[in-house]
VOBA-1610 file (N, C-alpha, C; in pm, whole numbers, padded with zeros to 5 digits, always signed):
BEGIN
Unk-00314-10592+02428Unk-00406-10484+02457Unk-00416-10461+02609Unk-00423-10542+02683Unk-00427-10575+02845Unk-00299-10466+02865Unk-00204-10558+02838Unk-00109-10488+02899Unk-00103-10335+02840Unk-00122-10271+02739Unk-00103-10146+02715Unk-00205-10078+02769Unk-00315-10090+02841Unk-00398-10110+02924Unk-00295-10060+03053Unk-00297-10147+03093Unk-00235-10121+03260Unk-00058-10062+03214Unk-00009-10063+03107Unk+00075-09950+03120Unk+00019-09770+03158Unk-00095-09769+03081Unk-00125-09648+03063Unk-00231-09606+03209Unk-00273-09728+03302Unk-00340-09706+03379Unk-00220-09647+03516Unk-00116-09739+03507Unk+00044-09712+03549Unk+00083-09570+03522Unk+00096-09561+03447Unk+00156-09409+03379Unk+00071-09297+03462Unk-00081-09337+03457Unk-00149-09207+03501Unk-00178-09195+03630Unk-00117-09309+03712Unk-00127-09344+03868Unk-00018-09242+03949Unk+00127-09273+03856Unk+00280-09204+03890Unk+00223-09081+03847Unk+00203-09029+03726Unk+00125-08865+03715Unk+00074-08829+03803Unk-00026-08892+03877Unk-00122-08810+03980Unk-00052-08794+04106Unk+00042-08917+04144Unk+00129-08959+04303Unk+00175-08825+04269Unk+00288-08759+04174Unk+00375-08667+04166Unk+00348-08568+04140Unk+00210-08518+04083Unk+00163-08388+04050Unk+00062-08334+04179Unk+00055-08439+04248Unk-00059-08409+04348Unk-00025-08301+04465Unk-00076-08181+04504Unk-00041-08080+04628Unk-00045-08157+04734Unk+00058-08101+04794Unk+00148-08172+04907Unk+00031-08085+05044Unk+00000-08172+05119Unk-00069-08121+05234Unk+00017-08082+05398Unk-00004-07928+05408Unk+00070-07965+05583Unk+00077-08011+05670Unk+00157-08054+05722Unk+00169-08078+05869Unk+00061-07964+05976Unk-00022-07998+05996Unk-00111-07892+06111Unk-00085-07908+06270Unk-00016-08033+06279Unk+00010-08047+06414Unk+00146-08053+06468Unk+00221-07995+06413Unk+00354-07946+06464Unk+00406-07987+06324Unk+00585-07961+06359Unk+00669-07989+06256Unk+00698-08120+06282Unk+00729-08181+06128Unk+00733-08319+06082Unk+00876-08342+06130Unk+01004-08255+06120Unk+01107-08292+06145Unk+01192-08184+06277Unk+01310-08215+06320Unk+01344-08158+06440Unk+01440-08047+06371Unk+01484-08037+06192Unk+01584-07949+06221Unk+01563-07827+06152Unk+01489-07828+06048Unk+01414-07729+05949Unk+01310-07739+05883Unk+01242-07674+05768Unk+01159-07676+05719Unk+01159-07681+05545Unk+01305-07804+05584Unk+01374-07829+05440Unk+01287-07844+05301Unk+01355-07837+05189Unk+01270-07845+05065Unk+01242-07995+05039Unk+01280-08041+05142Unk+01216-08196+05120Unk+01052-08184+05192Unk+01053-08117+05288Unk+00895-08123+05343Unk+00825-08023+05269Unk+00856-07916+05236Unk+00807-07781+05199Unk+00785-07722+05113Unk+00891-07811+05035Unk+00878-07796+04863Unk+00967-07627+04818Unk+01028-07579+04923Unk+01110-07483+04916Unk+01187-07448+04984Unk+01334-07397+04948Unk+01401-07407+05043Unk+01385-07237+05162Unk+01477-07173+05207Unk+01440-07116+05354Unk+01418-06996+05279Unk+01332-06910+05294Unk+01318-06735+05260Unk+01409-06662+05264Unk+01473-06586+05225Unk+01615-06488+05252Unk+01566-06406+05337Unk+01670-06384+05483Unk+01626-06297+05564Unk+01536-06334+05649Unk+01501-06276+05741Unk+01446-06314+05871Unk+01274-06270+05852Unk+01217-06207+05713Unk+01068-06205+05696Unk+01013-06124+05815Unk+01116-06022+05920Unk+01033-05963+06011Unk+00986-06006+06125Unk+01076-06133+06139Unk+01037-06233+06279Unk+01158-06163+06364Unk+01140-06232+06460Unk+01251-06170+06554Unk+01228-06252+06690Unk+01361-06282+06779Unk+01358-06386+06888Unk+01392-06252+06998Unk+01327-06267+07108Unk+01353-06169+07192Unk+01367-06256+07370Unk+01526-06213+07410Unk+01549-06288+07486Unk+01546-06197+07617Unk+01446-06226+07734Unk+01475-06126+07840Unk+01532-06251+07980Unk+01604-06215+08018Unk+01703-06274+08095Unk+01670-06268+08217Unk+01611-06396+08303Unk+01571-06359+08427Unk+01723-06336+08569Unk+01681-06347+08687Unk+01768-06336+08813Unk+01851-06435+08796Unk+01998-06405+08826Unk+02072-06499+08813Unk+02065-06633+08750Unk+02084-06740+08754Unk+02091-06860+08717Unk+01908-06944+08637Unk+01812-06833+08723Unk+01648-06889+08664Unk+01655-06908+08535Unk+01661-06850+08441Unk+01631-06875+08321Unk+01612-06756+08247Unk+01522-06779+08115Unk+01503-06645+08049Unk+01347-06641+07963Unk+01304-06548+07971Unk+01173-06535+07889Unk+01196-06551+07733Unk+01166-06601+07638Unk+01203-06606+07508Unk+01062-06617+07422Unk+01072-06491+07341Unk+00973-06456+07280Unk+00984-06487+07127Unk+00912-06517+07045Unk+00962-06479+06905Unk+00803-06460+06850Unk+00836-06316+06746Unk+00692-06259+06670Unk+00790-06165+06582Unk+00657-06125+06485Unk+00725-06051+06357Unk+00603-05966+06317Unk+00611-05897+06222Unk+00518-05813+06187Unk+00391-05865+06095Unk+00389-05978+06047Unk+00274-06082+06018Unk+00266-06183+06097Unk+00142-06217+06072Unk+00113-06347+06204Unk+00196-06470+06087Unk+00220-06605+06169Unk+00282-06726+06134Unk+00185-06833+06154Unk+00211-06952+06046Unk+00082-07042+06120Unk+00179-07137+06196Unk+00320-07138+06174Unk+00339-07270+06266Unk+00501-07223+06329Unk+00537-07314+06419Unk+00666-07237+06453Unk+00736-07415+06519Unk+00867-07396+06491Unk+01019-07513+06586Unk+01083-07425+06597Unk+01089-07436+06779Unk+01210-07370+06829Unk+01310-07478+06907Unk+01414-07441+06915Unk+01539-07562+06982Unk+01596-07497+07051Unk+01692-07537+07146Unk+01765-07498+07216Unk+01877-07567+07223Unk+01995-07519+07248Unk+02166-07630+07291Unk+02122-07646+07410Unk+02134-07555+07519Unk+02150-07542+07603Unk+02019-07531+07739Unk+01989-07594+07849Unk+01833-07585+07897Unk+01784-07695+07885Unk+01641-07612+07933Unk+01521-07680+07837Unk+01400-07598+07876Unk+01277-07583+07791Unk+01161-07523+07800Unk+01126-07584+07921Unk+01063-07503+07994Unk+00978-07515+08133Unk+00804-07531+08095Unk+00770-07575+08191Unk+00611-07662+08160Unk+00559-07557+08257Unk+00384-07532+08234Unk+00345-07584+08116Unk+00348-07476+08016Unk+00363-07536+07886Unk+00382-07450+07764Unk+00247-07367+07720Unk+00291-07288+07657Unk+00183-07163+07633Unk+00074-07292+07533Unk-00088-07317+07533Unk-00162-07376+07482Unk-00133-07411+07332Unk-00071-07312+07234Unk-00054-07307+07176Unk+00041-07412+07083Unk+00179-07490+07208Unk+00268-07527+07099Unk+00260-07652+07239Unk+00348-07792+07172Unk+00387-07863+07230Unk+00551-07926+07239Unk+00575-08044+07321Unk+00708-08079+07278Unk+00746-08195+07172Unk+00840-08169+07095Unk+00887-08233+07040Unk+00989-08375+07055Unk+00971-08466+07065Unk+01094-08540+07059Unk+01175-08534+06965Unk+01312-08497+06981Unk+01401-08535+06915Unk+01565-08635+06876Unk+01592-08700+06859Unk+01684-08788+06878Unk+01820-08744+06920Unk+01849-08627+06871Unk+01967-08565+06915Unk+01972-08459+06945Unk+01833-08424+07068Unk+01857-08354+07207Unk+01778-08435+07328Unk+01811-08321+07433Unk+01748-08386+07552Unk+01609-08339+07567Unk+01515-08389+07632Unk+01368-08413+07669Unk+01353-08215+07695Unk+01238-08189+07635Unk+01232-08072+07652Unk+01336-07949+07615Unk+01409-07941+07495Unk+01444-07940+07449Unk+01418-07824+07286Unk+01327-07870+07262Unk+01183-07866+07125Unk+01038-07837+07150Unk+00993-07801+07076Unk+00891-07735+07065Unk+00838-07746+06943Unk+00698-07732+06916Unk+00619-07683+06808Unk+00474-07646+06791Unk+00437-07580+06723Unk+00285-07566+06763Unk+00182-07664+06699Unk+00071-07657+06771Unk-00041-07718+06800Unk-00097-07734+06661Unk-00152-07615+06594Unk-00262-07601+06485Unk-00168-07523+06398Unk-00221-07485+06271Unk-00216-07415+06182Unk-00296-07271+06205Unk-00345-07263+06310Unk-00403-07129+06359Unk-00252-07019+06344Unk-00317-06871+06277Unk-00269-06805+06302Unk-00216-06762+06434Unk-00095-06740+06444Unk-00039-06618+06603Unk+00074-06578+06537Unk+00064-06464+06655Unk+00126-06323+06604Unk+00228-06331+06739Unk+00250-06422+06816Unk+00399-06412+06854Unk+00335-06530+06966Unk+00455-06568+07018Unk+00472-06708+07079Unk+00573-06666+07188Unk+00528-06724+07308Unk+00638-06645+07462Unk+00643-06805+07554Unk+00764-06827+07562Unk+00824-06979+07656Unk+00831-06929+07747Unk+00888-07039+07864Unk+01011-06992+07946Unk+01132-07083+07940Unk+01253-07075+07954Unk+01349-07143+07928Unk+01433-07123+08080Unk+01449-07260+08100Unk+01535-07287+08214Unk+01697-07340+08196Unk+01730-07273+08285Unk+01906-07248+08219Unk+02000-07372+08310Unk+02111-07422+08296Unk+02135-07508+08379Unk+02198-07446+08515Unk+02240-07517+08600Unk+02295-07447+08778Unk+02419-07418+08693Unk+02536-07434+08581Unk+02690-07420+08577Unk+02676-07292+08474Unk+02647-07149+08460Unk+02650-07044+08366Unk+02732-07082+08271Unk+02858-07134+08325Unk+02983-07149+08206Unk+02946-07213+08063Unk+02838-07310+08054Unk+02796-07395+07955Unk+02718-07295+07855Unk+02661-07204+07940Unk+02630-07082+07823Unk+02678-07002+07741Unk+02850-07057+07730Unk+02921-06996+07578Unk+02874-07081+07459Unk+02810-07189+07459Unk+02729-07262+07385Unk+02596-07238+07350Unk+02544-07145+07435Unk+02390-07134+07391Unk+02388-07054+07273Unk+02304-07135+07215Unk+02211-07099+07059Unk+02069-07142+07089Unk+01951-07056+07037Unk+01822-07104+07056Unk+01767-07076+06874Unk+01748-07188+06799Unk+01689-07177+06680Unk+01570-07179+06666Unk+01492-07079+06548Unk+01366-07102+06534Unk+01334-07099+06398Unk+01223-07160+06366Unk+01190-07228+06208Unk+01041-07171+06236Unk+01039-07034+06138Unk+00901-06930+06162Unk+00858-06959+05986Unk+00716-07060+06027Unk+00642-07087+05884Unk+00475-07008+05860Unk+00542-06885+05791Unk+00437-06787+05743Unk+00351-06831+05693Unk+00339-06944+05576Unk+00296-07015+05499Unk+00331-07130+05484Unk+00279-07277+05411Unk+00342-07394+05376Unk+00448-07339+05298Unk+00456-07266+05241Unk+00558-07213+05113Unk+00696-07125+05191Unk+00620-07092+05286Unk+00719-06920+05293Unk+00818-06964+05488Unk+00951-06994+05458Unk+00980-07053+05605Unk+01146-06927+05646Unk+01115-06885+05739Unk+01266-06852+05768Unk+01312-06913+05883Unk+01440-06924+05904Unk+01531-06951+05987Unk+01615-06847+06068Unk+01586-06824+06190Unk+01592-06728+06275Unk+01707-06817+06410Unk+01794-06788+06467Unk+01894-06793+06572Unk+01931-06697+06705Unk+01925-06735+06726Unk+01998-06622+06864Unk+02097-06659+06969Unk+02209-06614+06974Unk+02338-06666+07073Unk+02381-06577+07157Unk+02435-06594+07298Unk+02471-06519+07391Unk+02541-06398+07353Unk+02620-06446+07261Unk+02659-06307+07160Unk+02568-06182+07187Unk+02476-06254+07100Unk+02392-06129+07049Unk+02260-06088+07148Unk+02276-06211+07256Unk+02202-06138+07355Unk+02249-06154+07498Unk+02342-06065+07545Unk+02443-06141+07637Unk+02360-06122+07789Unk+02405-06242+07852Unk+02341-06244+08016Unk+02405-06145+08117Unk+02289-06120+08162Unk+02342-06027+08246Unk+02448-06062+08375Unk+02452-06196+08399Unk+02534-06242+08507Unk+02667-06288+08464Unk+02713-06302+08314Unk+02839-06353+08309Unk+02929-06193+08273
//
């Protein structure tokens, strides 16, 4: 009797661990590369959800303003970079990330689960331009715990004015 007892006390322990709503992260992102269906419980939204990365390119070699907003506010945001690194101090809003496989400053994420309706860095570029056939700047825009897109931007598609 005992034991069918603590089977069934067992049974309804694993029920609750696995049925239980998963709570967010409010103070940045948990991981450095997405907002995989292992944290999120879904995988990425199709399409960019109306976000958008907007890169304005400062004087020669300084750096560049890098914006990203969309037509609904977001509660949380990871942005990365190859190439750089975010310049201090960061808008109140987001902080840095460590990550294992980049360099210091690097990452980003925000603060709270507070709504905003767009997010503005600055990004500092290195002294050699040439290394900027490599730049990619990724961003992981989370509308909701549920709702995440994955947004990119490369010299390609926003080319510097000095090369």
């Amino acid at each position: 009797m005992v034991i069918s007892i603590l089977k069934n006390v067992s049974m309804l322990m694993l029920l609750a661990f696995f049925t239980s709503p998963v709570v967010s992260r409010s103070s940045g992102a948990g991981h450095c590369m997405s907002a995989s269906s292992y944290t999120h419980g879904k995988e990425c939204a199709p399409g960019d959800g109306g976000y958008s990365i907007n890169i304005e390119w400062g004087e020669l070699s300084s750096g560049a303003m890098l914006t990203v907003a969309g037509v609904e506010p977001f509660k949380g945001v990871l942005i990365y970079t190859s190439i750089g690194r975010f310049e201090e101090p960061l808008p109140e809003m987001l902080h840095f990330k460590d990550c294992p496989d980049r360099l210091p400053h690097q990452t980003v994420t925000h603060n709270s689960p507070v709504s905003k309706s767009s997010v503005g860095l600055s990004l500092l570029l290195p002294e050699d331009l040439s290394v900027l056939e490599e730049f990619t700047v990724n961003v992981v825009v989370l509308k909701d715990y549920d709702t995440w897109f994955w947004l990119n931007a490369t010299l390609q598609e926003h080319p510097h004015p000095y090369l």
